[in-house]
RODO-2510 file (C-alpha; in nm, 4 decimals, decimal comma):
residues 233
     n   res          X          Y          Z
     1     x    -1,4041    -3,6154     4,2493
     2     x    -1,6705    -3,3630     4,2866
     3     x    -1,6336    -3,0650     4,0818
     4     x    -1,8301    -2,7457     4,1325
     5     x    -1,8492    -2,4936     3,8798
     6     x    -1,9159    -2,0723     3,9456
     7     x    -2,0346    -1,8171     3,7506
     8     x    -2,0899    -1,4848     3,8010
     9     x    -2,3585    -1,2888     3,8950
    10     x    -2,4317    -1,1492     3,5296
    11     x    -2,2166    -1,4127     3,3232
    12     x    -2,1057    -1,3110     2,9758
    13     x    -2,2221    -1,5341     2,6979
    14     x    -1,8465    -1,6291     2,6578
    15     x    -1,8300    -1,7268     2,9956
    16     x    -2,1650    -1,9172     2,9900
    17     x    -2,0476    -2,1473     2,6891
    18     x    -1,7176    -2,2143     2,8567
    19     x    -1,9424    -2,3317     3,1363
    20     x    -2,1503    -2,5291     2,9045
    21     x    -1,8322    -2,6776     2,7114
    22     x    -1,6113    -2,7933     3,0574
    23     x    -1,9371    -2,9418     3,1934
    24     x    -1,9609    -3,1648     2,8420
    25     x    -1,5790    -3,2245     2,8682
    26     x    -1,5733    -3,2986     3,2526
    27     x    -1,9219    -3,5010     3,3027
    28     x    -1,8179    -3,7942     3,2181
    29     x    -1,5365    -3,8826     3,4819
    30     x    -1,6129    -3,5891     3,7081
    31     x    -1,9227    -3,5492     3,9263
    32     x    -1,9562    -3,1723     3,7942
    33     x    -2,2253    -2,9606     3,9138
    34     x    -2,3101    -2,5993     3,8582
    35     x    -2,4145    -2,3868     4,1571
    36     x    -2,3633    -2,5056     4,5082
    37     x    -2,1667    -2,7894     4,6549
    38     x    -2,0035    -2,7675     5,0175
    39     x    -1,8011    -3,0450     4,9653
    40     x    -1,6835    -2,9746     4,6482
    41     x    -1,3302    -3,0756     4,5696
    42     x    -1,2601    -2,8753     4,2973
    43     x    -1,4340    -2,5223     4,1972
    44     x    -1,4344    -2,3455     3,8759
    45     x    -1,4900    -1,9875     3,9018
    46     x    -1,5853    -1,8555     3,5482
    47     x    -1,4791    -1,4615     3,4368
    48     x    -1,1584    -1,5393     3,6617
    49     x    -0,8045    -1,6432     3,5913
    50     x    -0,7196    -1,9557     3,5983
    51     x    -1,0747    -2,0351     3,4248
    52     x    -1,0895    -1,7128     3,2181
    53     x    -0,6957    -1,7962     3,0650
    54     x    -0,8126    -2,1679     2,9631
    55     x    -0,8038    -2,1783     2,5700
    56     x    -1,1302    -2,0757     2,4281
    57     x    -1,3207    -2,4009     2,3109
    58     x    -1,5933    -2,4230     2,0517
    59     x    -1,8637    -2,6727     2,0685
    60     x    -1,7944    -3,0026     1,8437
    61     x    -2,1312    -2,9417     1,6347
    62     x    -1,9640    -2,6291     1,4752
    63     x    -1,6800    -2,8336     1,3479
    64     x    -1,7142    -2,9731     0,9778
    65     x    -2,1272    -2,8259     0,9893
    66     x    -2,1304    -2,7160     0,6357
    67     x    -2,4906    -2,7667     0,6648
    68     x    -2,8201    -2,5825     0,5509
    69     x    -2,8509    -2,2813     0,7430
    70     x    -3,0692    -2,2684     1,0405
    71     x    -3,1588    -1,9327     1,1532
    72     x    -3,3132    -1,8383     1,5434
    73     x    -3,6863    -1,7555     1,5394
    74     x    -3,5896    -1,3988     1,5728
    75     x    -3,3670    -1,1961     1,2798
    76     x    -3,3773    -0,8549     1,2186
    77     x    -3,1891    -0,6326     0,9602
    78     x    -3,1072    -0,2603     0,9912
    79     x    -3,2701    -0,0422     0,7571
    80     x    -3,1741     0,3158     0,6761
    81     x    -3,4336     0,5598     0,5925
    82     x    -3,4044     0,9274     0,5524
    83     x    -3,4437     1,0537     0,8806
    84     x    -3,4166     0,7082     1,1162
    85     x    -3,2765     0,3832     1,1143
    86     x    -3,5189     0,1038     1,2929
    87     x    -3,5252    -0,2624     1,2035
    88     x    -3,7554    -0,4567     1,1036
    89     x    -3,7815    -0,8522     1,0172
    90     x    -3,6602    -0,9957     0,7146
    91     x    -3,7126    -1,3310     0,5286
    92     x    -3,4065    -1,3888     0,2542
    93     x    -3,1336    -1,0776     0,1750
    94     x    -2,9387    -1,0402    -0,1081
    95     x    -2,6074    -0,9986     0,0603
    96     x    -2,6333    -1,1180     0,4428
    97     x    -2,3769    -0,9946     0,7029
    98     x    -2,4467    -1,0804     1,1026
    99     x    -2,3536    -0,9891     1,4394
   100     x    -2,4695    -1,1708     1,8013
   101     x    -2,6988    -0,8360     1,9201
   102     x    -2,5530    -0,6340     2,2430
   103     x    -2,6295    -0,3186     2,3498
   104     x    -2,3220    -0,2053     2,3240
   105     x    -2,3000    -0,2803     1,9234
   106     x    -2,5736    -0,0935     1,7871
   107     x    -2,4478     0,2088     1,7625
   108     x    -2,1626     0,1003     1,5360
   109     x    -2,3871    -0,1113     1,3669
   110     x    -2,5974     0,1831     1,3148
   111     x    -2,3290     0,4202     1,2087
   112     x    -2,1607     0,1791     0,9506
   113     x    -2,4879     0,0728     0,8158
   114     x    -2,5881     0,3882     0,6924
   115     x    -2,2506     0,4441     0,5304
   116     x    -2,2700     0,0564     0,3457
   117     x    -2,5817     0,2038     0,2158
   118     x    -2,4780     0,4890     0,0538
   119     x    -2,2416     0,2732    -0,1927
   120     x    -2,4806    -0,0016    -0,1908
   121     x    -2,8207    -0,0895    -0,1535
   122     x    -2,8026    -0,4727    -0,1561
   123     x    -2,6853    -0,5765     0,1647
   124     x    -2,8697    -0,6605     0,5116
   125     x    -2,7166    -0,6869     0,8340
   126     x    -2,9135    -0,9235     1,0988
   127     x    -2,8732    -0,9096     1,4929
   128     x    -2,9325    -1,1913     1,6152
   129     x    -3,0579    -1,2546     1,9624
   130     x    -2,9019    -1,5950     1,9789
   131     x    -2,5737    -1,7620     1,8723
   132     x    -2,6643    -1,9336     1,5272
   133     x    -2,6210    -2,2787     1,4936
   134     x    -2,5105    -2,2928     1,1742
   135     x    -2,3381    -1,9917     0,9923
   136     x    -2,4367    -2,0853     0,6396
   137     x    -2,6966    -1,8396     0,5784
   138     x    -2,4798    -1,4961     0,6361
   139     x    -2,2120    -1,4053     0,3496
   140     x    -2,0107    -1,2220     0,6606
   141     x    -1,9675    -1,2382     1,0006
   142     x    -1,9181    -0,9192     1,1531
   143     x    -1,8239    -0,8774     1,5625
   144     x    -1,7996    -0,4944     1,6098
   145     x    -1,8062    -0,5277     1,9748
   146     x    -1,5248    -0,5254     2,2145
   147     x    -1,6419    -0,7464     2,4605
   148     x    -1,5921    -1,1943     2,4072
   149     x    -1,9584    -1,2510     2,3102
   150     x    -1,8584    -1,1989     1,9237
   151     x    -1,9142    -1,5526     1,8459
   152     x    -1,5971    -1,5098     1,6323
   153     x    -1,4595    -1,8502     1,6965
   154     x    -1,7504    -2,0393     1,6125
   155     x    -1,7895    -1,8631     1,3026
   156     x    -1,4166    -1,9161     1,1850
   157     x    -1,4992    -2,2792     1,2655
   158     x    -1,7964    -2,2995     1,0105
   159     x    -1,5847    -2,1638     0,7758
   160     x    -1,7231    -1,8355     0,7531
   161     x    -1,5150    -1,5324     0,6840
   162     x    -1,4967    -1,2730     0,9432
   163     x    -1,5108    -0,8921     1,0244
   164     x    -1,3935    -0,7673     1,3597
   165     x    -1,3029    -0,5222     1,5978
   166     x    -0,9085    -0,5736     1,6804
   167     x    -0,9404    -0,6551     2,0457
   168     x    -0,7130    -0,8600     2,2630
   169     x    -0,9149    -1,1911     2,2167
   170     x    -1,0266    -1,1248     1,8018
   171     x    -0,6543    -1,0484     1,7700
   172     x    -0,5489    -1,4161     1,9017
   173     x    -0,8682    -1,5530     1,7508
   174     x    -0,7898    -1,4271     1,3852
   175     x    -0,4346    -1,4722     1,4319
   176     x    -0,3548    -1,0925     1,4214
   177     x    -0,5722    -1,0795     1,0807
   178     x    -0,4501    -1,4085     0,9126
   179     x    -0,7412    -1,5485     0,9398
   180     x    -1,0033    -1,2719     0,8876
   181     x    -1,0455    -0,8653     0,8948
   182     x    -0,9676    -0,6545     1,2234
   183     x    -1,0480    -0,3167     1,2068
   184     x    -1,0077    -0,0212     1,5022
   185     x    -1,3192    -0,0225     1,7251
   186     x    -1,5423     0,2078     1,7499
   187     x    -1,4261     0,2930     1,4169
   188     x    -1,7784     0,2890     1,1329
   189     x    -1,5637     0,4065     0,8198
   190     x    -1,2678     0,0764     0,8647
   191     x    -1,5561    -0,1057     0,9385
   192     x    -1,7351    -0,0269     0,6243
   193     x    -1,4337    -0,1123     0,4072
   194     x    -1,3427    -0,4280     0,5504
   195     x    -1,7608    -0,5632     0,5235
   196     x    -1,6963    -0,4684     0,1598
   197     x    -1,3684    -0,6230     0,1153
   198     x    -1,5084    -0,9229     0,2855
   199     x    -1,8332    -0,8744     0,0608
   200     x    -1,6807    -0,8709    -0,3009
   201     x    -1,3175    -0,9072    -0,2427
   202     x    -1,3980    -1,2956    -0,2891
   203     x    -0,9922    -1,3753    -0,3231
   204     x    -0,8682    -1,1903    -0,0055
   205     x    -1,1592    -1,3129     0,1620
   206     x    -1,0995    -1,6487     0,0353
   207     x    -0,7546    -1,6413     0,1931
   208     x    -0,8444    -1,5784     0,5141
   209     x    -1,0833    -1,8815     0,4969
   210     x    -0,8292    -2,1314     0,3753
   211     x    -0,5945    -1,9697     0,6786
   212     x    -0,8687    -1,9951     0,8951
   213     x    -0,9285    -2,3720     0,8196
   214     x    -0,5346    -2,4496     0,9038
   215     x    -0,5784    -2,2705     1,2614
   216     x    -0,9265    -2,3883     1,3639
   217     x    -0,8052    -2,6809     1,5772
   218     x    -0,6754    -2,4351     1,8605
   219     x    -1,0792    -2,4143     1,9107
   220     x    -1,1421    -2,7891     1,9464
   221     x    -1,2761    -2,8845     2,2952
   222     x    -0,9658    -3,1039     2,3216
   223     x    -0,7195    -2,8547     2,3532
   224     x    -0,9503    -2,6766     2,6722
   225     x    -0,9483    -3,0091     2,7910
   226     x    -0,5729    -3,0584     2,8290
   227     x    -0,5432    -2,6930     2,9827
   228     x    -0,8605    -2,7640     3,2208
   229     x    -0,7189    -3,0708     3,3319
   230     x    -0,4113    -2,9106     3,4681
   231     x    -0,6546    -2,7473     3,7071
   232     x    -0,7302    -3,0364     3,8580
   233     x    -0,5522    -3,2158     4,1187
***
């Protein structure tokens, strides 16, 4: 059976790894290719139901990584000074929170970094301009945005606690806050609290990782694949 998978014209990183994921899942008994294919039996169109209400997957290397941290080549941290805030690079922060970087996060970021750093001076907050492989290097991971390209999943996964905006998908993904903070969007002052709960709350936070670790099999490419395969005739 040929499949023949779509994406959009300006895919989402969310939609791009579910791409990447069903193609790993599928390649083996499916002749799946992305692009073009007259004669295709079967096409996936990505950012559209049916595709867009499969189960969100995470890739296998996330699960059980515990690993040494290994950052992209670039990181930058959010510094406030008196009149500005600009970033500039970092090499090893006291107290590490991170976001994947999107236009449409910094100024959030912005706005809530300026209030951490009127309580506190010690913590860093990197944008990253890739998905990390690893999560062991940040104490947090923060997703202020409201869009799927948080990387929350994959996070939860590594066994990282988590910080996000409540949004349809963070609200299934941290199982309506079981699992890890949701605070309003858009909104710098909840934001600021939960970082800090998150930060030096180490019991609550500690909860939400042991829920977290209960839950994370709804993100194992398995599941996608029993949903995906439903799709096909």
């Amino acid at each position: 059976m040929r499949i023949l998978q779509i994406l959009p014209a300006y895919p989402s990183e969310y939609d791009k790894k579910s791409q990447r994921i069903d193609y790993e899942l599928l390649r083996h008994d499916y002749d799946v290719s992305l692009g073009e294919a007259a004669d295709a039996e079967v096409v996936l169109v990505y950012g559209r139901p049916p595709v867009s209400e499969l189960p969100e997957a995470v890739d296998d290397s996330y699960f059980g990584s515990g690993g040494q941290a290994i950052l992209p080549v670039r990181t930058d941290k959010i510094v406030r000074t008196d009149k500005i805030v600009r970033t500039d690079k970092i090499v090893c922060p006291p107290h590490t929170i991170a976001s994947f970087r999107r236009k449409s996060i910094v100024s959030i970021v912005e706005q809530t970094m300026a209030r951490l750093h009127r309580m506190r001076e010690d913590i860093d907050w990197l944008l990253l301009d890739e998905p990390p492989k690893d999560f062991g290097a940040f104490d947090v991971w923060v997703d202020p945005g409201e869009d799927l390209d948080g990387f929350v999943a994959e996070a939860l996964v590594s066994g990282k606690v988590v910080v996000a905006a409540r949004t349809e998908i963070n609200n299934k993904r941290l199982e309506k806050g079981r699992t890890g903070f949701l605070v309003p969007p858009r909104d710098a002052n909840e934001l600021t609290h939960a970082i800090l709960a998150a930060l030096f709350k180490s019991e609550v936070a500690q909860q939400k990782i042991d829920a977290a670790r209960q839950t994370m099999s709804k993100f194992h490419p398995r599941q996608r694949l029993r949903a995906l395969r439903q799709l096909l005739p």
